[in-house]
C-alpha positions as CSV (number, residue, x, y, z in Angstrom):
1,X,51.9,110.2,92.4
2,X,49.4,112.9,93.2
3,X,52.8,115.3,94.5
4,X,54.2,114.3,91.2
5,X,51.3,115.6,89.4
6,X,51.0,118.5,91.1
7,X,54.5,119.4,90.6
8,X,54.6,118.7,86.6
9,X,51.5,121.2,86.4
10,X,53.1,124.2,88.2
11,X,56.0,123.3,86.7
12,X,54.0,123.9,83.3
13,X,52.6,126.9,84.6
14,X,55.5,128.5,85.4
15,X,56.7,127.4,81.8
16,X,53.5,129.0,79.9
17,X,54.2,132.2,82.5
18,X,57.7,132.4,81.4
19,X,57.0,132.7,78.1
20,X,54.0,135.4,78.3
21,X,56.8,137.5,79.9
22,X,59.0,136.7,76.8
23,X,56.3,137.2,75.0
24,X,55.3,140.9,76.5
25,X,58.9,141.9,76.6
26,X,59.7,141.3,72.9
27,X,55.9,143.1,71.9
28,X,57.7,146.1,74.2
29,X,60.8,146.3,72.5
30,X,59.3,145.4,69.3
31,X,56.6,148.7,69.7
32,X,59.8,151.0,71.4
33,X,62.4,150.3,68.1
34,X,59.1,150.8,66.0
35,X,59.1,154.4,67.3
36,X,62.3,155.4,68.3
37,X,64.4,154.6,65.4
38,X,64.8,156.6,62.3
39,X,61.1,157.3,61.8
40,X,58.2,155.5,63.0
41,X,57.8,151.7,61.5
42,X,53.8,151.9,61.2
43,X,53.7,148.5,60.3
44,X,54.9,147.4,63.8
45,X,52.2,149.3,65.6
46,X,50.0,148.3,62.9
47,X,50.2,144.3,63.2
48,X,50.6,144.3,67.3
49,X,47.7,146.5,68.4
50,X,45.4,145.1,65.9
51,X,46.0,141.9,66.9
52,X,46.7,141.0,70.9
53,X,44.3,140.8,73.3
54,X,43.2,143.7,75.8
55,X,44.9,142.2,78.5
56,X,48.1,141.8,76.4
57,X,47.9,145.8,75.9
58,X,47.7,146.5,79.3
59,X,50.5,144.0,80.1
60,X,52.8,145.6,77.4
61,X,52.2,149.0,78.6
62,X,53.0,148.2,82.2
63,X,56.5,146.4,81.0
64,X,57.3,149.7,78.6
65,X,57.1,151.5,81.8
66,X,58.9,149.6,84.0
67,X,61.6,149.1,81.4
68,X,61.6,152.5,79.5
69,X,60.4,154.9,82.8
70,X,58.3,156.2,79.8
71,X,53.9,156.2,78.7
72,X,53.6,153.8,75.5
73,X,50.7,156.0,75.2
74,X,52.4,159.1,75.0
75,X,55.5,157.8,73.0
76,X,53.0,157.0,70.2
77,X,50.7,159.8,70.1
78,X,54.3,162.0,69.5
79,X,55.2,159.6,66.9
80,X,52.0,159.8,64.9
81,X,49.1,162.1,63.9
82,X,45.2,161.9,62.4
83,X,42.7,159.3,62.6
84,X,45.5,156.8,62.8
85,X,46.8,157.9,65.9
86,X,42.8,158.0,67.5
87,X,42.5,154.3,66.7
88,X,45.6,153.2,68.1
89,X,45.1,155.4,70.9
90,X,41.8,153.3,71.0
91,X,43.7,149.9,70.8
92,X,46.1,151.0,73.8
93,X,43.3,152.0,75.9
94,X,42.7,148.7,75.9
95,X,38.9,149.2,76.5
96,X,37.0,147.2,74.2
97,X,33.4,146.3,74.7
98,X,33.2,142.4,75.4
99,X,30.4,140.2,73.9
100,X,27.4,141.1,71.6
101,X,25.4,144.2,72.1
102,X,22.3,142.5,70.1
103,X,20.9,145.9,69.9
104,X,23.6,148.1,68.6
105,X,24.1,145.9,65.6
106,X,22.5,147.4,62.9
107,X,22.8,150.8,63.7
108,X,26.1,150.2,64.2
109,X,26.5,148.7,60.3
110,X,24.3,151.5,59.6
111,X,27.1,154.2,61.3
112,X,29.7,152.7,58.7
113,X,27.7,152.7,56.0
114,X,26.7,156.2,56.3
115,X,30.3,157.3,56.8
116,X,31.9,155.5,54.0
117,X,29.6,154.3,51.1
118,X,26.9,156.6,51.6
119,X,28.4,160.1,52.1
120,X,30.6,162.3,50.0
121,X,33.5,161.9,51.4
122,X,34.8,159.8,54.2
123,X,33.2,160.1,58.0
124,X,36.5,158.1,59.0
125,X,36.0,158.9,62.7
126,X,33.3,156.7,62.3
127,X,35.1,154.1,61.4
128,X,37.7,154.7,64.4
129,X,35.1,154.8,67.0
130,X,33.2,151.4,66.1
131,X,36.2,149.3,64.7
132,X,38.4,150.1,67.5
133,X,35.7,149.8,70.7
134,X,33.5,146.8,69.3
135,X,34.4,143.0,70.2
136,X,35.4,141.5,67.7
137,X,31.9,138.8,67.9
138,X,30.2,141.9,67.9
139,X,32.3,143.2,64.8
140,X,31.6,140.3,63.0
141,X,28.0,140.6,63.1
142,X,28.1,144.2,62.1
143,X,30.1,143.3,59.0
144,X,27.8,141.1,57.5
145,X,25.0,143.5,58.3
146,X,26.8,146.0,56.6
147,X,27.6,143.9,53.8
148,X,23.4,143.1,53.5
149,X,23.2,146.7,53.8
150,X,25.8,148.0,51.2
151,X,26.5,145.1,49.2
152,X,30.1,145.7,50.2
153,X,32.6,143.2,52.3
154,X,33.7,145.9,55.3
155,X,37.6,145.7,53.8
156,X,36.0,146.7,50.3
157,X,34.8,149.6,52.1
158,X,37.7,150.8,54.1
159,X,40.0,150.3,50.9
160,X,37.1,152.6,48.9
161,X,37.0,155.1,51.4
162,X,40.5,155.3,53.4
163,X,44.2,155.7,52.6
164,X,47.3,155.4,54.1
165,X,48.0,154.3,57.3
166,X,45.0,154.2,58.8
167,X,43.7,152.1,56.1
168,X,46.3,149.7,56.6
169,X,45.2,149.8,60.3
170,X,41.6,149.7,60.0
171,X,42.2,146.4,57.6
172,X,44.3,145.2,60.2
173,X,41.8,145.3,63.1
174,X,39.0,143.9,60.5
175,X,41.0,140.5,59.5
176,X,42.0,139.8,63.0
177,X,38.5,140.9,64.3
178,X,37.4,137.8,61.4
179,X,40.3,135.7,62.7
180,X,43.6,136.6,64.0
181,X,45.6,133.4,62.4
182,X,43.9,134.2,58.9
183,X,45.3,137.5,59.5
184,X,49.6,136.5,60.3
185,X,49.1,133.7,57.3
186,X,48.3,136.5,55.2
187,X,51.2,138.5,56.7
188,X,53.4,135.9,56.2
189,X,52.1,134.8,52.8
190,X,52.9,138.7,51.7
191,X,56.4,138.7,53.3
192,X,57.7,136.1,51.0
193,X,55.7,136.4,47.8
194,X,57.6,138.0,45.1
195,X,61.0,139.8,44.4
196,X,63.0,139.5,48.0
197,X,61.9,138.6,51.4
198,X,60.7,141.2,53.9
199,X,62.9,139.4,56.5
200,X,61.9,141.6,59.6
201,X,57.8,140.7,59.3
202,X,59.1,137.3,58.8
203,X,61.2,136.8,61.6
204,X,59.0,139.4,64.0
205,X,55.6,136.6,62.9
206,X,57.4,133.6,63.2
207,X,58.5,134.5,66.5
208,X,55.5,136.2,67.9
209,X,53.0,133.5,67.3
210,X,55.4,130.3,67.2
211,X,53.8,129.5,71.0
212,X,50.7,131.0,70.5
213,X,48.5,130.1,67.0
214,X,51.3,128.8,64.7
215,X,49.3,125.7,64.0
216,X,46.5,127.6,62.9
217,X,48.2,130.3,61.4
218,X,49.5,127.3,59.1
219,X,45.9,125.8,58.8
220,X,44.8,128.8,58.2
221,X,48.2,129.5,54.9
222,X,47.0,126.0,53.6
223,X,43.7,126.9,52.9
224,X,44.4,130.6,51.6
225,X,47.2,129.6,49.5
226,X,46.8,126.3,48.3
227,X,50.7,125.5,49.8
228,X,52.2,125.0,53.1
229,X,53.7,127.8,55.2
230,X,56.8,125.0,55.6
231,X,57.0,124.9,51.7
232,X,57.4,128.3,51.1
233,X,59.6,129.2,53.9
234,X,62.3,126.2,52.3
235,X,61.9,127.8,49.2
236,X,62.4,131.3,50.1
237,X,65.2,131.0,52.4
238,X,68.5,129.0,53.4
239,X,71.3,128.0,55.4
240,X,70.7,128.7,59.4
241,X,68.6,131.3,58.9
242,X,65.8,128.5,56.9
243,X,66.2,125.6,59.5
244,X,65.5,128.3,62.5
245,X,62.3,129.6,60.7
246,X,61.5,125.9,60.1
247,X,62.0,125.1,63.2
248,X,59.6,127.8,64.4
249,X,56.8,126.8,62.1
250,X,57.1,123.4,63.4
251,X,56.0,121.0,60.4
252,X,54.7,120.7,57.0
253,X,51.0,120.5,56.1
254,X,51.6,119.5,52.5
């Protein structure tokens, strides 16, 4: 019995390691169409650098070499320009601090606050440097700081004082810094509302996170929107297409 036990759990270890290489290969080819193709989909670089771990980084930048012979690095920076490629230059450096730094909390709120809210004009290196290095426990303490010290929720701030891309990034790094499922039920949520689908977010979510947080990425839908992530994906789409994304999302939490 004990053999038997021991070979169901490396039998599940070698299941949960086969799919982080799934996993990593798709984020690769995911992040190489993004910025090969016909222009650069921001969005792409937007929603997977924001939100996987350090170690995921690292692991997707050693498969894009291995399988493209090319930097994931460098392929980016040539893609993109400004403040929005520093911080996700930042993101693929993989190097963020871990933990609290106690200490650096306020004058780290105090930083932002100075940049944004309390200057003419935007310090938006500012906000590259501290959103893109900081833990996201740490970030979390900073925002309500900042928000005691503004009066301002930190996304309030960056959509005051930022545009573009890199305000679409810096949101991005905020919500999953508050919480990463929050942040793909939103995603979702804004695929599907309205006129037409945006079927490649759709399909690229569901996917991505269908192992990892799907149960509370739909917690997380629920509570935001009142609905279930099931309900909305039946009503939005159909035939094959609906039951695969069903499948995916795995139940209903009407």
């Amino acid at each position: 019995k004990v053999g038997a036990i021991g070979n169901d759990s490396n039998s599940a270890m070698k299941g949960k390691h086969a799919f982080w290489l799934l996993f990593i290969a798709y984020d690769m080819t995911l992040l190489q169409n993004a910025i090969k193709g016909a222009g650069t989909t921001e969005k792409v670089l937007v929603e997977i650098l924001a939100s996987r771990k350090p170690q995921q980084v690292k692991d997707i930048i050693a498969a894009y070499k291995k399988e493209y012979n090319a930097d994931l690095e460098k392929d980016v920076t040539g893609d993109t320009s400004g403040h929005f490629q520093r911080l996700l230059v930042i993101l693929l450096q993989a190097n963020r601090q871990t933990g609290i730094q106690a200490e650096t909390i306020e004058s780290d709120a105090q930083a932002l606050f100075k940049a944004g809210e309390e200057k003419f004009g935007t310090d938006e290196q500012a906000f590259v440097t501290i959103l893109g290095n900081r833990s996201a426990e740490h970030l979390r303490k900073v925002f309500d700081a900042h928000m005691k010290m503004s009066g301002y929720e930190m996304e309030e701030s960056i959509n005051r004082e930022t545009s573009g891309h890199l305000k679409d990034l810096l949101f991005a790094v905020v919500k999953c810094a508050r919480s990463v499922p929050a942040y793909f039920a939103e995603t979702l949520y804004h695929a599907m509302k309205g006129a037409g689908t945006d079927d490649d977010t759709l399909i690229r979510v569901m996917v991505t996170r269908s192992e990892v947080d799907m149960l509370d990425i739909r917690s997380e839908f629920r509570k935001l929107f009142a609905c279930s992530l099931h309900s909305v994906i039946k009503g939005d789409t159909g035939g094959d297409y609906r039951k695969a994304l069903l499948a995916l999302c795995g139940g209903d939490d009407a």
